[in-house]
N, C-alpha and C positions, 0 to 999 in steps of 0.2 A: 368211413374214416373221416376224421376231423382234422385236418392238416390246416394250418392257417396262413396257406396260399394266398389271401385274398390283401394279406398285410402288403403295402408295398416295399419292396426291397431298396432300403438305402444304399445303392451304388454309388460309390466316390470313383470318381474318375482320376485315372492315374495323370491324364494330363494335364490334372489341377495339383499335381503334389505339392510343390512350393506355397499353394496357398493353404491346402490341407495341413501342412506343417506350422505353420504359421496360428491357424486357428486351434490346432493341440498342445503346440506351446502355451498359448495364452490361459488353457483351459488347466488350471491347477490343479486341481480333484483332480485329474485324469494320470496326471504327470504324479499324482501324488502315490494315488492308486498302483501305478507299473512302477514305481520304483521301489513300493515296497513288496509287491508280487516278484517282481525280476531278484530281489536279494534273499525273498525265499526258497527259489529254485535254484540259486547260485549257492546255496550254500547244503543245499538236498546234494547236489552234484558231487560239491566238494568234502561232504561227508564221504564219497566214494572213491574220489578219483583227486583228491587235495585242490582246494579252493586256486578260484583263477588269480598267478601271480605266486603261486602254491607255497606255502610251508608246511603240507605235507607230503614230504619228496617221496617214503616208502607208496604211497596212493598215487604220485603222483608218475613213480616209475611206471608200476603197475597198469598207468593208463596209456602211458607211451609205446607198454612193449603189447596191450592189447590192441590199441588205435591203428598202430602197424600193422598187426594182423589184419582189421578190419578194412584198413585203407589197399591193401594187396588183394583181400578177398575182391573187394567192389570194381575195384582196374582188371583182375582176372574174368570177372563176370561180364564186362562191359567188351571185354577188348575180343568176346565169343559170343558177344549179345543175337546175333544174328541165328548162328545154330542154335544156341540158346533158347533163343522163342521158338523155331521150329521143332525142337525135340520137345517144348514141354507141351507144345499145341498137341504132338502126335499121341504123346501120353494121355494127356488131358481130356483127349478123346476118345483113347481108350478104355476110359472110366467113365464114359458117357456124360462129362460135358460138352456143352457146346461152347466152340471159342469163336469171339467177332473179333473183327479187327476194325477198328475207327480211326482216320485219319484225323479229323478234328472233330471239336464238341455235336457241331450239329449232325453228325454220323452217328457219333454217340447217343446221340438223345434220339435220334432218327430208330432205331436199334430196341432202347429201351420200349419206346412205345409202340414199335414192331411187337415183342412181347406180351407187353402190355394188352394189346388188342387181340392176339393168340388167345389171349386167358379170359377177356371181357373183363378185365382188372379196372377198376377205378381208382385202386389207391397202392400204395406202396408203403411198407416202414423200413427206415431206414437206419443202418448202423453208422457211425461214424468212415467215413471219408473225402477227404482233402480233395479226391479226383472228379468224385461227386460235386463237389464245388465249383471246379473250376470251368467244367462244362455248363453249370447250374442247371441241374438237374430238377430242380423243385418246381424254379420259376418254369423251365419248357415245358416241360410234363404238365405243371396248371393249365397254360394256356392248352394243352386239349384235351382238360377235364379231367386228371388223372391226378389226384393229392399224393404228394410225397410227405410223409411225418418222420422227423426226427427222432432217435429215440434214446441220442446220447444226447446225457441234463444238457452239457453245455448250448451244444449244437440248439435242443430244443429249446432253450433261452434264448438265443440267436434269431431261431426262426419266428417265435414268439414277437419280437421286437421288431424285424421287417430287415434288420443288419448280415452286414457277412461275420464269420469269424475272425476275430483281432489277434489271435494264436493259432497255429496248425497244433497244439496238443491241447490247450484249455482255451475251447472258442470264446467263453464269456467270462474271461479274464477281464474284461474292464467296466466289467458290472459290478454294482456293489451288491450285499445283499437285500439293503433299503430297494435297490433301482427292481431287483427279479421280485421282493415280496408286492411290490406294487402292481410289476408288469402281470403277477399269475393273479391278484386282484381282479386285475382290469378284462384279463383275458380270458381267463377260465371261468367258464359258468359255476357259482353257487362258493365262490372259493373267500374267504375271508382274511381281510390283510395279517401276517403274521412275519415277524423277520427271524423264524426259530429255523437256522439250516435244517436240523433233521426233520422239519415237517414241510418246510421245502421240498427238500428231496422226495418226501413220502407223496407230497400231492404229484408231482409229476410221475410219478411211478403208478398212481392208480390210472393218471391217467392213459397213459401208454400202456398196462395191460393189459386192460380187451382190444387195442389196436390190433398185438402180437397175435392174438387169435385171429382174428377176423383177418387180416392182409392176406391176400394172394401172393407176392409177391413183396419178398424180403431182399435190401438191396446192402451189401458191406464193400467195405473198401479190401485190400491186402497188400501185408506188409512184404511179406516177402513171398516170391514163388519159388517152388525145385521143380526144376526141369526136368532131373536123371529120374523123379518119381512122379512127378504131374500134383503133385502138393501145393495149396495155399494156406498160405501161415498168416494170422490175423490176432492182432497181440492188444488187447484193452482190458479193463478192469470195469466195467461196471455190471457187465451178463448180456445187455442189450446187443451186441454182438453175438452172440451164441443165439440167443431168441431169435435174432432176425436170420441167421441162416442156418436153423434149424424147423422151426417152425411154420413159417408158411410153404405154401406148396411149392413156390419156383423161388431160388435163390438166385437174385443174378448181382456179382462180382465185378467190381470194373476197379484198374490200377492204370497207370504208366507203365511203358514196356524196359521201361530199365529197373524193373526191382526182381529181377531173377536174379537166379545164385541155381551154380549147376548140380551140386549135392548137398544133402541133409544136414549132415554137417558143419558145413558153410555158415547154416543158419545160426549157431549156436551163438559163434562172438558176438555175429550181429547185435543179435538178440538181448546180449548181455550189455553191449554199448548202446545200444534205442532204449533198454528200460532207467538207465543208470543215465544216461546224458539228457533224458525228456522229463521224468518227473525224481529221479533220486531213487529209485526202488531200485532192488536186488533182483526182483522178477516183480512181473505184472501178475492178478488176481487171475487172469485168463490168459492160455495161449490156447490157441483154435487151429487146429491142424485140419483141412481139411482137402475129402481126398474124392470128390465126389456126390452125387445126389443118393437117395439113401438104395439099399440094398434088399433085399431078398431075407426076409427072418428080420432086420432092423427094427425101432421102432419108431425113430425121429429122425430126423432130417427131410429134407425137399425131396419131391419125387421128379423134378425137374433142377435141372442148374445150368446157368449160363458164366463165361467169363469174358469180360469187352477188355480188349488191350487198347490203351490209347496212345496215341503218338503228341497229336499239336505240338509241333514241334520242337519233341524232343530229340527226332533224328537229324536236326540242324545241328542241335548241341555235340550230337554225335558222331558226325562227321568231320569237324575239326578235330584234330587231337588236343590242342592246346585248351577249345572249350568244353570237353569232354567229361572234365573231372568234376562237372556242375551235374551230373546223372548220378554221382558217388553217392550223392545223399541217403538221407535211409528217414529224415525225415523228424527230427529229434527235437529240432526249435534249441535248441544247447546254443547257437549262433545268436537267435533273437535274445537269449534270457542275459548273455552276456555284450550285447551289443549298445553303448552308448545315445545310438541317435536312435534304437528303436525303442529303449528303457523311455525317451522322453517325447518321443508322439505318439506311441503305440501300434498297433498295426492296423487300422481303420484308415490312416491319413495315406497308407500308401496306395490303396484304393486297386488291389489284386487279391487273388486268393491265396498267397505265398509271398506274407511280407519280412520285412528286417532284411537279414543279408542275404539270405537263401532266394528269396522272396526276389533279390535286385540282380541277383546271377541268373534266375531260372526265368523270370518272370520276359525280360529281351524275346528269348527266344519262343514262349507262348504266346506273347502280344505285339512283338513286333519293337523294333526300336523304337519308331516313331511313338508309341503309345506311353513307351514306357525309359524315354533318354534321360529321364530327370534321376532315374532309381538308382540307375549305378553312382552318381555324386552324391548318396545320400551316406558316405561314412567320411568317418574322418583315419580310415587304415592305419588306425589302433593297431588292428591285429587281432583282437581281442576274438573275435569269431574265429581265426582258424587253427587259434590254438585250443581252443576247446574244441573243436569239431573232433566227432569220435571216430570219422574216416577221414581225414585228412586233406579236405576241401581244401586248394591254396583260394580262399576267397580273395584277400585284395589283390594277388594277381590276375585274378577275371574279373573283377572290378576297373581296372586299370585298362584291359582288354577290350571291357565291353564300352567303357570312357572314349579308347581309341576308336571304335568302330561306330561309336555314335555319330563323329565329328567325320572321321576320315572315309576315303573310300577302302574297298577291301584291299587288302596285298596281294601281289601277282601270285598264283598259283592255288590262291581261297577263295571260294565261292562268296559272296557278299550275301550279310545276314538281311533276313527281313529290316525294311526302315535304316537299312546300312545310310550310313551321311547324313542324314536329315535334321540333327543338330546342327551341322554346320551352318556357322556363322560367317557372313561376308567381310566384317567388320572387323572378325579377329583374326579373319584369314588373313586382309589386307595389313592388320597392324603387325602380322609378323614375317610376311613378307618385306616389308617396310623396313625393319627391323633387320632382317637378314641381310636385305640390300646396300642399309647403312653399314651394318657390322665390318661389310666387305670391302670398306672404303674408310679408313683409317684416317684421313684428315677430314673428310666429312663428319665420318664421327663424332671427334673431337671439337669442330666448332656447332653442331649440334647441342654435345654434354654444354659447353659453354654459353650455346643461347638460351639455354634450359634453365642454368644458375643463374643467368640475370632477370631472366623472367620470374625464378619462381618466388615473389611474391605474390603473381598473379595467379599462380595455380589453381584448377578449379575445385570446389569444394566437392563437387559431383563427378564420382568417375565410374559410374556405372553401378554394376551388382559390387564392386570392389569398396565402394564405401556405404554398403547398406550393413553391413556391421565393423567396418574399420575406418582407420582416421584416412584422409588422400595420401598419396604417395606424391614426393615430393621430393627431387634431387639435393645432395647434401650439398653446404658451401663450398667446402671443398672435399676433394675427388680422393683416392688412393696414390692417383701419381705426385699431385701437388703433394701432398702427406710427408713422401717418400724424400721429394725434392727439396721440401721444408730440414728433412734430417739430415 
């Protein structure tokens, strides 16, 4: 297997966001790039479900009296998450998977190459998933000698270039096709520069299929589990999905433990709001049901199967009920394609595997406040996110949430999140203590506002991050009361 492990991985650090933003701003092509990709997919959506802002109210009822559904399904799943996972483990194993359970990523990857070594596997092909990223999977597994190959296009453009994915549905969304004809030039042995998409696609396809043959070991993400039957449900369009867990001999599955849903049916709306809210389709080219390593009389599938449930700290999310409804997800990117500030840095700058808004609710509790206190100030609660979400995410109220938890300590009777406080500022604690102290003193106050209007000629030009895009503030001549007193 030829994985190109060896690429270094451009990780942007989330505790550089501010300047990360700053440098995608500047970068025009980029901005120009996601704005006309984001109005693509806005408007794929809104063929189904009436454009955001909607004048088409019959699509747009349609989505409301679905999204309720779907938003009820996700709270009922979550609010039995606990037997939930126990009964689909019991099934699961019923049908001769084997289930892990990983606390955080290096469990995870600890687990994978537990396997890996079982089989003398050197290499792995991989289907598209998100969860897979977030532990980075590629990178651990190289360092002990073990290639992970990509074998959705995007993904393997991505890996290609040494980058993370800048979309959870289309990773190399901010590639052009100039940028990939050049990079499968540079990369691929014997390949000749060409910028024709359909022969794009076709060189990456040859290249990935003696992969599919030759891997030991085929690794996919899942979209949704059933519990009541031991079912994983893995929803994409290109086939590379079905190849990878179908074809090599051991399949191993890895998700978050909050994508169960307790019968079959359950899955159906789902299903109908992730194909319709992520790229505009009616149904995706593949749904992959699957129910197990292969059988007795069968002819394909894995003779082995594994599934790693992952947590990193998604049972913090879990355990408050107020930040709970950040597990609702299902994973759509409908939040980034309509969101303002991700349309114009794109999802690189925010330097997580789950950027835009999704990305700034989930990302706290995988990395920690401290890693990641800048993410929750990265909207301007439009709104625009949660009213397209197809479950019902109140995104800027856990934006607001997770704002408060950056700065403050927890409230009595809740546990404090990872990196709880460590925002806070001494400087804006005092200024409003300060502040509170005068308020409470009514002719202090007053001659205060009053030394402030004689002063403010002198006012400072510089008042912090407050005038890195705004004019100073600066008390008026006269006040509300003099105003009043004047009439």
């Amino acid at each position: 297997m030829n994985a190109p492990h060896t690429a270094p991985l451009q990780f942007v650090d989330p505790r550089r966001f501010k300047a990360n933003t700053r440098e995608a701003v500047d970068d025009a092509h980029l901005r120009q790039s996601f704005r006309g990709a984001m109005d693509f997919l806005q408007s794929r959506r809104g063929a189904h479900f009436g454009a955001h802002g909607g004048t088409q109210a019959g699509n747009s009822a349609a989505f409301e009296t679905l999204r309720r559904l779907g938003e009820g399904l996700r709270q009922y799943s979550l609010s039995k998450l606990p037997d939930l996972l126990e009964l689909l483990e019991q099934r699961l194993t019923e049908r001769g998977v084997q289930v892990h359970w990983a606390s955080t990523p290096a469990e995870a990857n600890a687990i994978f190459l537990a396997i890996a070594r079982t089989h003398g596997a050197t290499g792995m092909i991989k289907g598209k998933s998100m969860v897979s990223e977030e532990i980075e999977l590629n990178h651990r597994m190289a360092e002990q000698g073990v290639d992970c190959l990509e074998s959705d296009m995007g993904e393997y453009i991505v890996q290609l270039a040494g980058e993370r994915p800048s979309h959870i549905i289309m990773p190399a969304i901010h590639k052009t096709k100039q940028q990939i004809a050049q990079l499968f030039a540079d990369e691929i042995p014997d390949t000749p520069y060409t910028e024709d998409v359909d022969e794009l696609i076709a060189i990456g396809r040859r290249v990935l299929r003696n992969e599919f043959r030759d891997a030991k070991i085929g690794v996919s993400g899942v979209n949704f589990m059933v519990a009541e039957t031991g079912t994983l449900c893995l929803v994409e369009n290109e086939g590379n999905g079905r190849m990878c867990t179908t074809v090599p001999e051991v399949h191993i599955a890895i998700t978050g433990i909050e994508k169960v849903v307790e019968r079959f049916e359950q899955v159906l709306p789902l299903y109908s709001l992730l194909t319709r809210s992520a790229t505009g389709q009616a149904i995706t080219t593949y749904f992959n049901v699957i129910s197990g390593p292969r059988r007795g009389g069968e002819l394909d599938g894995p003779k082995e199967m594994h599934l790693v449930l992952l947590d990193n700290g998604r049972s913090q999310a879990y355990r408050d009920v107020d930040l709970r409804p950040t597990l609702q997800c299902i994973r759509c990117g409908a939040c980034m394609n309509h969101c303002p500030v991700y349309a114009r840095i794109g999802g690189l700058a925010y330097g997580t595997t789950y950027p835009g808004p999704i990305g700034s609710i989930i990302s706290p509790h995988l990395l920690g406040l401290e890693a990641t206190q800048d993410l929750p100030t990265a909207s301007s609660l439009c709104g625009a996110c949660s009213e397209v979400c197809p479950v019902g995410i109140p995104i800027p109220d856990l934006l607001m949430q997770l704002r408060r938890a950056a700065k403050h300590d927890a409230d009595a009777g809740h546990l404090p999140l990872v990196g709880q406080a460590r925002a806070r500022d001494w400087k804006e604690l005092l200024a409003w203590k300060a502040w509170a102290w005068l308020s409470e003193r009514p002719a202090l106050y007053r001659t205060a506002i009053q030394l402030g209007r004689w002063f403010r000629p002198v006012t400072p030009p510089w008042q912090g991050g407050w005038t890195a895009h705004r004019t100073p503030l600066q008390l008026a001549r006269h006040g509300l009361r003099s105003r009043l007193a004047d009439r």
